[in-house]
VEXBA-963319 format. One record per residue (C-alpha): residue in one letter; y, z, x. Coordinates in pm, 1 decimal. Layout:
// VEXBA-963319
<lumnu res="A" y="Y" z="Z" x="X"/>
...
//
This chain:
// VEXBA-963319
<lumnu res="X" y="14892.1" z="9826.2" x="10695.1"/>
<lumnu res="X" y="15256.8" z="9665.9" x="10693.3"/>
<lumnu res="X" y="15390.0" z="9500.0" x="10403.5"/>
<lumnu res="X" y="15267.1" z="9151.8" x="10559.6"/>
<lumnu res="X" y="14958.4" z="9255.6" x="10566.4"/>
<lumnu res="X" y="14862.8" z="9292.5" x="10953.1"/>
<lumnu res="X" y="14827.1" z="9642.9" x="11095.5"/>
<lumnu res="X" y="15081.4" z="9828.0" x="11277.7"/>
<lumnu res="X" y="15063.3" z="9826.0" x="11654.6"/>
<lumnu res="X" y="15060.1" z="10181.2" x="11729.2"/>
<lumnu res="X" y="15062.1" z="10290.8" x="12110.6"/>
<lumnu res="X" y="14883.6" z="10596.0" x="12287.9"/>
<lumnu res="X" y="15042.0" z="10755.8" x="12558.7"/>
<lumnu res="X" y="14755.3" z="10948.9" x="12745.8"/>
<lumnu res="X" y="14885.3" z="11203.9" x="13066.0"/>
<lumnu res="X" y="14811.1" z="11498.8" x="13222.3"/>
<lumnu res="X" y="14946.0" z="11796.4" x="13418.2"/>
<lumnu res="X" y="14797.2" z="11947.3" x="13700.4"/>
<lumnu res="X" y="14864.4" z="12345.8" x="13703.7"/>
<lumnu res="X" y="14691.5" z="12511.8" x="14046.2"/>
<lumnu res="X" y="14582.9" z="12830.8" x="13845.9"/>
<lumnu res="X" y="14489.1" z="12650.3" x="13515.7"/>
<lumnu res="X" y="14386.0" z="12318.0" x="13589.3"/>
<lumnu res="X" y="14480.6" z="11957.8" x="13427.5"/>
<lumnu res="X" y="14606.0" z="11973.5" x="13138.7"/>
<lumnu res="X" y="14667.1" z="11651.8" x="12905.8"/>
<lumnu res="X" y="14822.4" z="11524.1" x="12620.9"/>
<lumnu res="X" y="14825.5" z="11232.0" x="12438.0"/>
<lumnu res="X" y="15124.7" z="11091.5" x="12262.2"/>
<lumnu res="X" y="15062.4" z="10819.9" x="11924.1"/>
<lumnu res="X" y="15416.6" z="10623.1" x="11879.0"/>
<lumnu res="X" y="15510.5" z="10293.2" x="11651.2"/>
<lumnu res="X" y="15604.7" z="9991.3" x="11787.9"/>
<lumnu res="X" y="15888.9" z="10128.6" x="11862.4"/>
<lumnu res="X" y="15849.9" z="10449.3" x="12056.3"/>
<lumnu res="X" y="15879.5" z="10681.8" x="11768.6"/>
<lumnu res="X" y="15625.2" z="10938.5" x="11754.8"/>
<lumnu res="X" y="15328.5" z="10937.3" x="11465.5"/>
<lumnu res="X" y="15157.2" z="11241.6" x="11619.9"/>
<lumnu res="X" y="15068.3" z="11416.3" x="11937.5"/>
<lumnu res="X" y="14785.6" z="11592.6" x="12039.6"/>
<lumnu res="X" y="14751.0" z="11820.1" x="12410.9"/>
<lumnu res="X" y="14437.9" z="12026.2" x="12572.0"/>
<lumnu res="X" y="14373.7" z="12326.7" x="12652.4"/>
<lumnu res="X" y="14360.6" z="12364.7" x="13042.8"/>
<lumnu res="X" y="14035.1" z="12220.0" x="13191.4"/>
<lumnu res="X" y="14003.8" z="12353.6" x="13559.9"/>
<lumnu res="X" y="13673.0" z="12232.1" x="13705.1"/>
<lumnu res="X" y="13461.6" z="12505.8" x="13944.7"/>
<lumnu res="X" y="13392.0" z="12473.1" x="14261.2"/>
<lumnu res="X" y="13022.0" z="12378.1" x="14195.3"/>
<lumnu res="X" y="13142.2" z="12091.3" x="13982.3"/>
<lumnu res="X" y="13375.5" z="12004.2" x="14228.7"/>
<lumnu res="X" y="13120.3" z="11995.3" x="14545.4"/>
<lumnu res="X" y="12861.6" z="11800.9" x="14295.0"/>
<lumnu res="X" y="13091.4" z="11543.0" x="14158.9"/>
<lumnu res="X" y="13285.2" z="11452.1" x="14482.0"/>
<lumnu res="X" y="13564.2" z="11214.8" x="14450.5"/>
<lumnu res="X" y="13450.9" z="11121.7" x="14077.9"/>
<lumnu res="X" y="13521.4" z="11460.6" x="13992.1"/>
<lumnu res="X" y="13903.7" z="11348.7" x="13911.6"/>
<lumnu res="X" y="13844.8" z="11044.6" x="13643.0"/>
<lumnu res="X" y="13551.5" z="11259.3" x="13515.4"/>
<lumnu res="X" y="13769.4" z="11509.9" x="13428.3"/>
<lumnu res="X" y="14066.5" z="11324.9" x="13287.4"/>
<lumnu res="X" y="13882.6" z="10997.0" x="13123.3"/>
<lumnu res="X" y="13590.1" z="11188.1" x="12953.9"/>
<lumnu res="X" y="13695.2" z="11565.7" x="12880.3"/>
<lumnu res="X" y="14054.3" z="11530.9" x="12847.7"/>
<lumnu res="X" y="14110.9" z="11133.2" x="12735.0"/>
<lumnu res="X" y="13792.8" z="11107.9" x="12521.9"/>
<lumnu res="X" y="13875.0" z="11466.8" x="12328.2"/>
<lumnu res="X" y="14263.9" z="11356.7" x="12243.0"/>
<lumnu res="X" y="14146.1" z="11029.6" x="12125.7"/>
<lumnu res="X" y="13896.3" z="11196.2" x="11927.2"/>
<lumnu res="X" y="14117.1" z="11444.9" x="11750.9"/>
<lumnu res="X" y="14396.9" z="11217.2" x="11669.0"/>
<lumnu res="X" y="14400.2" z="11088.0" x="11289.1"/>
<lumnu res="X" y="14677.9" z="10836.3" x="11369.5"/>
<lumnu res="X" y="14464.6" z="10608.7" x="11569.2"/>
<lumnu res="X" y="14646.8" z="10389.8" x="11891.7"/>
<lumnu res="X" y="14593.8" z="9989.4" x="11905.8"/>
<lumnu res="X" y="14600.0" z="10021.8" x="12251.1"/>
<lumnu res="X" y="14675.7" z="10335.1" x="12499.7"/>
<lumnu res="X" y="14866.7" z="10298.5" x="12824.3"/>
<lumnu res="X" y="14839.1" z="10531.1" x="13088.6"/>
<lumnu res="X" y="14982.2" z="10619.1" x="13449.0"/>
<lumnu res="X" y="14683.1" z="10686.4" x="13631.7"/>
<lumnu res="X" y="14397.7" z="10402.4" x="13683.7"/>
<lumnu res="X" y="14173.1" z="10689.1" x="13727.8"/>
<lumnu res="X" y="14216.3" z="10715.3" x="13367.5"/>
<lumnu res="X" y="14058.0" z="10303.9" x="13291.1"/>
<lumnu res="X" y="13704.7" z="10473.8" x="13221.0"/>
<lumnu res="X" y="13838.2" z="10589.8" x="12950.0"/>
<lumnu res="X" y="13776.1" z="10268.4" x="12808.2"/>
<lumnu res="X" y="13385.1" z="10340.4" x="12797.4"/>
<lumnu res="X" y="13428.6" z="10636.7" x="12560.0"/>
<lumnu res="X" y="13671.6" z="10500.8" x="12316.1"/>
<lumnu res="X" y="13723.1" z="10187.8" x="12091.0"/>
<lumnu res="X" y="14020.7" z="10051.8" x="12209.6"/>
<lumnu res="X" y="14190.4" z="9920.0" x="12495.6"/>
<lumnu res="X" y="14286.2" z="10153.1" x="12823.1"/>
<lumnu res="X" y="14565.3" z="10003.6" x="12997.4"/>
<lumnu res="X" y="14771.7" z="10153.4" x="13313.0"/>
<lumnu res="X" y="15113.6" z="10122.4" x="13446.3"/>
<lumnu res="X" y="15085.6" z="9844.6" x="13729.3"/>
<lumnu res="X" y="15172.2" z="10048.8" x="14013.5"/>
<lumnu res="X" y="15240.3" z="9893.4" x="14362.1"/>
<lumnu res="X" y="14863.0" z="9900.0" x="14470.1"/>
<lumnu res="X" y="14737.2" z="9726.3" x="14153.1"/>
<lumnu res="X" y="14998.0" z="9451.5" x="14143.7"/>
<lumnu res="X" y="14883.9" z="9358.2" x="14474.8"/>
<lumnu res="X" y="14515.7" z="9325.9" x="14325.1"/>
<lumnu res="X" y="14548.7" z="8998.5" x="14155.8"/>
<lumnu res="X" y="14187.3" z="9058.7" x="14039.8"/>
<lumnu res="X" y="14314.0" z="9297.1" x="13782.2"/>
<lumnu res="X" y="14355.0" z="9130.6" x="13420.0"/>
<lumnu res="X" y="14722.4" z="9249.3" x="13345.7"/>
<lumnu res="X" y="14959.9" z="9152.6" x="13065.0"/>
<lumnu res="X" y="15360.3" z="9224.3" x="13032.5"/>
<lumnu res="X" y="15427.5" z="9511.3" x="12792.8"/>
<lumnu res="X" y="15807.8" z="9551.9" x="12696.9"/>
<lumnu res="X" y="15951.2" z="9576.2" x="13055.6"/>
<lumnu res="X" y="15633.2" z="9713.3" x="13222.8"/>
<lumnu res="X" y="15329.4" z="9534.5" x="13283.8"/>
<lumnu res="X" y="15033.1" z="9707.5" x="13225.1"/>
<lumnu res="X" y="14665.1" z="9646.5" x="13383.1"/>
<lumnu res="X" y="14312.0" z="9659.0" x="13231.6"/>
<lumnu res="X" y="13941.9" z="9762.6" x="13415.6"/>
<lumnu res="X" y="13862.6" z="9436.8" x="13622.3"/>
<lumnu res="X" y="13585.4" z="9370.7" x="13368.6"/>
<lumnu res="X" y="13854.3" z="9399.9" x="13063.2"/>
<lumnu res="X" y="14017.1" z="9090.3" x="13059.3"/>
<lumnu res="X" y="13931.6" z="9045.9" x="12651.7"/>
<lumnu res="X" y="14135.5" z="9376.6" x="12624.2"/>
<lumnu res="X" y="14408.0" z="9194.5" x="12799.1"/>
<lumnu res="X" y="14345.7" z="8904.1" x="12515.4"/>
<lumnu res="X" y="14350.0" z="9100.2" x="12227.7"/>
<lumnu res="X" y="14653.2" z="9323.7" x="12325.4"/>
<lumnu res="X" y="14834.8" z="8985.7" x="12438.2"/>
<lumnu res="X" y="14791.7" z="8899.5" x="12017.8"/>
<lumnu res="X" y="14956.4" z="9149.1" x="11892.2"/>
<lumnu res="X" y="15215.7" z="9223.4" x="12234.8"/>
<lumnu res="X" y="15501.5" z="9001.5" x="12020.8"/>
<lumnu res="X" y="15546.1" z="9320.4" x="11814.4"/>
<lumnu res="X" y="15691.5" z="9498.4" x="12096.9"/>
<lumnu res="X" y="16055.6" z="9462.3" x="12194.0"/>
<lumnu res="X" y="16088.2" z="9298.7" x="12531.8"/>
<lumnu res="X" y="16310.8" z="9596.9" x="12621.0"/>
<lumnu res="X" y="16061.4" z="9863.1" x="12523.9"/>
<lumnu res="X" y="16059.3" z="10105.3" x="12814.6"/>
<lumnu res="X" y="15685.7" z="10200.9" x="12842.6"/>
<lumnu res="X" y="15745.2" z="10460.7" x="13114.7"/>
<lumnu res="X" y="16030.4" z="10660.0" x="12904.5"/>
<lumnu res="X" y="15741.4" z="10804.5" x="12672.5"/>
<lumnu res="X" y="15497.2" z="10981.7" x="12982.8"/>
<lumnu res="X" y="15844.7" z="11169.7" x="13030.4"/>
<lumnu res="X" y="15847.2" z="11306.2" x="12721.0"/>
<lumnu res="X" y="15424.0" z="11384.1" x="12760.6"/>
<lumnu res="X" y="15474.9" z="11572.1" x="13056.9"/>
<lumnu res="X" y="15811.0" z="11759.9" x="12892.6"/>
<lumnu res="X" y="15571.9" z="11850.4" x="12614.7"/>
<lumnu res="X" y="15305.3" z="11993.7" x="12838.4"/>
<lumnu res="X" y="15538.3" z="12194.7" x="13074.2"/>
<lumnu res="X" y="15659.3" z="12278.9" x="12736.3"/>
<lumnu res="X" y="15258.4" z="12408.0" x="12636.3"/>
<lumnu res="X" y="15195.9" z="12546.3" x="12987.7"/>
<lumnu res="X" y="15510.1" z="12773.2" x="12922.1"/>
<lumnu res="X" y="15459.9" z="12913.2" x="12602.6"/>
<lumnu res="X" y="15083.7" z="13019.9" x="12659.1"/>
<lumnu res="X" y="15194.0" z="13173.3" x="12968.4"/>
<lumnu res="X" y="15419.1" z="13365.5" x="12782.2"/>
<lumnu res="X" y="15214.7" z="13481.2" x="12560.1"/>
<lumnu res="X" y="14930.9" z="13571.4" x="12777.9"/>
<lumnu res="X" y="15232.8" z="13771.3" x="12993.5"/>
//
């Protein structure tokens, strides 16, 4: 809690890495307001089998990234995220497993879906799950805490440096 009693708004930045030995591998980054970084959490490589990938199909994708990757992050952070943003829609089913709102980037394809409850974020303006729109409302309450210049793409950058980062090191060490 803040000195004025309302609770920080703390934002989750939720990627993953695709490695074609390993698998995806993801990480989730928890910042302030601000883009300064409370914690961050990554996976170990999840590479899904070929029987998993024959029996799941085209779900096998946001199965793999919303449930095993996005669901364990969430659950092993201690700094919790008001709301977490990702880059990938295919990560919105997320939303299912967690408590909080799941919000992507607004990419070309999903700004042309008007359908799509979406709010501006900083410079960026970020979409729900079509069936999220009270996410959308209870984001847009506490969205005055961010600065209208917030760049919310800069932090996936430093995700995916992190990971590379990860990927490296155990490769290293298993070399």
């Amino acid at each position: 809690m803040s000195a004025s009693g309302t609770q920080d708004f703390r934002l989750g930045f939720l990627t993953a890495v695709e490695d074609a030995e390993r698998g995806y591998v993801g990480g989730l980054l928890v910042t302030n307001r601000f883009g300064r970084p409370l914690e961050f959490q990554c996976t170990a490589p999840v590479k899904p089998n070929k029987t998993q990938q024959i029996l799941y199909g085209p779900t096998l994708r946001p199965y793999v990234l919303a449930e095993l990757i996005g669901r364990t992050l969430v659950e092993k952070a201690s700094v919790k995220p008001s709301l977490i943003i990702t880059e990938s829609a295919d990560l919105l089913d997320l939303r299912i497993h967690v408590a909080c709102p799941v919000a992507s980037l607004a990419n070309a394809k999903s700004s042309l879906d008007s359908s799509l409850p979406s709010l501006r974020l900083g410079e960026q303006t970020i979409v729900f799950a079509a069936d999220r729109a009270d996410d959308r409302d209870s984001v847009q309450a506490q969205a005055k805490q961010i600065p209208s210049d917030a760049d919310l793409k800069e932090p996936f950058d430093r995700v995916r440096e992190a990971l590379q980062e990860t990927l490296r090191t155990t490769m290293s060490r298993a070399g």
